[in-house]
C-alpha positions as CSV (number, residue, x, y, z in Angstrom):
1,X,0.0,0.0,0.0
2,X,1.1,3.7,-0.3
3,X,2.3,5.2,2.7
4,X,0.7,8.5,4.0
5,X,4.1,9.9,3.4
6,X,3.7,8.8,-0.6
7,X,0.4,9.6,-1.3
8,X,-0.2,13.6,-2.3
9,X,-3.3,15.0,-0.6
10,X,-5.2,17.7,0.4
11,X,-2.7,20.8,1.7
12,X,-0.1,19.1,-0.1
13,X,-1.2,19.8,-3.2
14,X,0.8,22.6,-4.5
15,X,0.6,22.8,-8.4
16,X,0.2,25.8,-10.1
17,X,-3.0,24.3,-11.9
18,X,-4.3,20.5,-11.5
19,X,-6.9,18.6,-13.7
20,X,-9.9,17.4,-11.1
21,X,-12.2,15.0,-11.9
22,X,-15.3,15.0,-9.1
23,X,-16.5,12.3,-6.8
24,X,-18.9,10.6,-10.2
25,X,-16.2,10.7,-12.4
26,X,-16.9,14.0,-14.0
27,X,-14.1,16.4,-15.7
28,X,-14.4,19.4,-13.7
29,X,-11.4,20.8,-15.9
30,X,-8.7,22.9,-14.8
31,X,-8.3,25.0,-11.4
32,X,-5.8,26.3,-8.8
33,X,-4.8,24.4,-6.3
34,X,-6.5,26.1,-4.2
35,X,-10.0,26.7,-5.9
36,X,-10.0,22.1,-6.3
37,X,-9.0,22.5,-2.5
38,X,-12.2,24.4,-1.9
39,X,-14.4,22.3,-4.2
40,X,-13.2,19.2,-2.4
41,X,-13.7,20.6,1.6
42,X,-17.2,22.4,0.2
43,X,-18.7,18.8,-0.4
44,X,-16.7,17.0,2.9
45,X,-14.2,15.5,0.5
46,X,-10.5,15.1,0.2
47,X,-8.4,16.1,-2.4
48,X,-6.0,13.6,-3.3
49,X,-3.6,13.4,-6.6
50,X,-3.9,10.5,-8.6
51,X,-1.6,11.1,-11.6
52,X,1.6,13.2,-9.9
53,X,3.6,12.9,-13.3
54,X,0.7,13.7,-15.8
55,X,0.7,17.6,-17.0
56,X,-1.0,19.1,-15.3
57,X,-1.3,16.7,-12.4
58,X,-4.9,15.1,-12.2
59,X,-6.3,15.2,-9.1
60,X,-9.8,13.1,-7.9
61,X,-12.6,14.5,-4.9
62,X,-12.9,11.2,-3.1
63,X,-12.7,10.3,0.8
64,X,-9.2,9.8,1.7
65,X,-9.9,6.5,3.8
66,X,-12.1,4.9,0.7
67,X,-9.0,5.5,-2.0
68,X,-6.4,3.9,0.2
69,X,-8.9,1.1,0.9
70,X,-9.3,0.4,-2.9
71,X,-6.0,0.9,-3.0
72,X,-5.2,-1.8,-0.5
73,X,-7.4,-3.8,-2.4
74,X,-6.0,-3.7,-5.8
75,X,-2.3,-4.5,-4.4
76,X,-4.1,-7.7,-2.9
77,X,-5.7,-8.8,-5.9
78,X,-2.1,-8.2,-8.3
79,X,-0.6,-10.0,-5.4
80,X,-3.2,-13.2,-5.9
81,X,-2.7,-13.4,-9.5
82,X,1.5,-13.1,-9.4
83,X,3.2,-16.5,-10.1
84,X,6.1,-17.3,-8.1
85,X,8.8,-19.7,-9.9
86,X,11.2,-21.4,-7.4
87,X,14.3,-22.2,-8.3
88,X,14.9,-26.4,-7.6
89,X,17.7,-28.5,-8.0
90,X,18.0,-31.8,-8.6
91,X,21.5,-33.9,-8.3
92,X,22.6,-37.1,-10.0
93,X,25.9,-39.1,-9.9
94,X,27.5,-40.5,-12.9
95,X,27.2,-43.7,-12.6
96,X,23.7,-43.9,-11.1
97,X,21.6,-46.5,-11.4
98,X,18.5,-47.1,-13.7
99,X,16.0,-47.1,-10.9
100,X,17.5,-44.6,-8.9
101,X,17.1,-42.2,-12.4
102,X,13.6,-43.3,-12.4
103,X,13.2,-41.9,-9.1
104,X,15.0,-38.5,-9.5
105,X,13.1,-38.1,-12.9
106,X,9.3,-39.1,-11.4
107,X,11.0,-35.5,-8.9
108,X,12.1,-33.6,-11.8
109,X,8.3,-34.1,-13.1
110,X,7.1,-33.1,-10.4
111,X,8.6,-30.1,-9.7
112,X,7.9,-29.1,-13.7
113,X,4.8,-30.0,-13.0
114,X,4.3,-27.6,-10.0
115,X,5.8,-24.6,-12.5
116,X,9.1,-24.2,-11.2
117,X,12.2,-24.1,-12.6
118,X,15.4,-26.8,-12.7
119,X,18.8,-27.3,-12.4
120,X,20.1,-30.4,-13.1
121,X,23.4,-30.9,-12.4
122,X,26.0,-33.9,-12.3
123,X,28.6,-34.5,-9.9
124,X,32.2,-36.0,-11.0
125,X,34.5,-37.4,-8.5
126,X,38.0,-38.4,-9.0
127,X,38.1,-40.2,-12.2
128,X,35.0,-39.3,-13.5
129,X,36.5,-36.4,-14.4
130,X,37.6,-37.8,-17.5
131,X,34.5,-38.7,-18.9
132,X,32.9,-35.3,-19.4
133,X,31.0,-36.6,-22.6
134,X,29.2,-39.4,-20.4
135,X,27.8,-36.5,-18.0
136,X,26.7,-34.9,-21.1
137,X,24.7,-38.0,-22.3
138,X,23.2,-38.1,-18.8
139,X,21.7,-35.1,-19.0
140,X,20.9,-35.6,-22.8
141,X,18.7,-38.4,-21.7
142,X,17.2,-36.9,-18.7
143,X,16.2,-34.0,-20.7
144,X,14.8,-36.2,-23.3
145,X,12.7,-38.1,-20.6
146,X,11.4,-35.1,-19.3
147,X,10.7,-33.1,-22.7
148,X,7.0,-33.5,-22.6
149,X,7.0,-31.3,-18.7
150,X,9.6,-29.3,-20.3
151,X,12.0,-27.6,-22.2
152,X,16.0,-27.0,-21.9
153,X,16.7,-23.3,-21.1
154,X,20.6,-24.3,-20.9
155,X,22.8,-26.9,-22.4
156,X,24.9,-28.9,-20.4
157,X,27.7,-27.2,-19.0
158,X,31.1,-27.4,-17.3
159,X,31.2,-26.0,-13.9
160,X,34.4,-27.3,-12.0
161,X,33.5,-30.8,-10.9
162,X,29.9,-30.3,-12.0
163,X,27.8,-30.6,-14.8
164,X,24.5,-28.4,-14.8
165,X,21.8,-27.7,-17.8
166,X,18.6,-25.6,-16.6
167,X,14.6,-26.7,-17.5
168,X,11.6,-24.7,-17.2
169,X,8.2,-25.7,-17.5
170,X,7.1,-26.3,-21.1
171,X,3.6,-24.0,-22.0
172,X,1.9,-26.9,-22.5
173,X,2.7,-27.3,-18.0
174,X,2.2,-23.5,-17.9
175,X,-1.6,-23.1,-19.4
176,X,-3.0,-26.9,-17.6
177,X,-1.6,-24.2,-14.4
178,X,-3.4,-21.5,-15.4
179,X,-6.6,-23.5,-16.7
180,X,-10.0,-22.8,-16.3
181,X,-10.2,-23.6,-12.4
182,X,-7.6,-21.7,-11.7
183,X,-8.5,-18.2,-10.6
């Protein structure tokens, strides 16, 4: 929410001229400062600016406590409808076994599944080291297990003694997410 200190009301409004618009919506054109002032406290109303950056500034007669409230309320409502992506990870070992994969992958689905992104990354240790191209058909074969959740954001990769490619959901995940019984 905007705090009092933000928000531009009543005596603080000290433009030359400002556009009002009255409490129905109405274009009441433009007036001093002080004249909108008077208009405003005349009909038990607040003056508060709504467009600071617009020229001139446009200013609304509304009850202070009502536009912060509506305010409030919008902020909620963007708030509701942001996606969050977490960032997951997922780690596998070079020679890992066919059901432990399975396992790892059924996670991997999930967490596509739930929108977020992944890093898939292989560790080397001690002699693994030399077999960078068995790493890379690792995670060539993960990826292409997982390619109907989703898509490869970046290719394998050398990072010291790990190998990492990134996934995101594929829109196919993203729109079943934001289906019809999702609001």
């Amino acid at each position: 929410m905007n705090r009092d200190s933000d928000l531009i009301y009543n005596e603080r409004v000290r433009w030359k001229e400002v556009r009002v618009i009255d409490e129905n919506n109405g274009q009441l054109g433009l007036l001093t400062s002080e004249a909108a002032l008077e208009l405003a406290y005349s009909k038990g109303l607040d003056l508060i600016v709504v467009a600071p950056n617009a020229t001139p500034p446009v200013c609304k007669i509304m009850d202070l406590g009502k536009y912060q409230y509506e305010q409030m309320k919008r902020q909620k409502e963007a708030k509701k409808k942001q996606v969050t992506v977490e960032m997951k990870e997922m780690k596998y070992r070079l020679r890992i076994d066919v059901g432990d994969l399975t396992v790892k992958n059924q996670h991997l689905k999930e967490f596509l599944s739930d929108g977020n992104r992944v890093r898939v990354t292989i560790m080397f240790r001690g002699r693994e080291m030399a077999f960078p191209d068995q790493g890379r058909a690792l995670l060539k074969r993960v990826a292409a297990d997982l390619a109907e959740y989703g898509t490869v954001t970046q290719e394998p990769k050398m990072q010291g003694r790990n190998m990492s490619m990134m996934m995101e959901p594929s829109k196919e995940v993203l729109a079943k997410m934001k289906g019809p019984g999702k609001e």
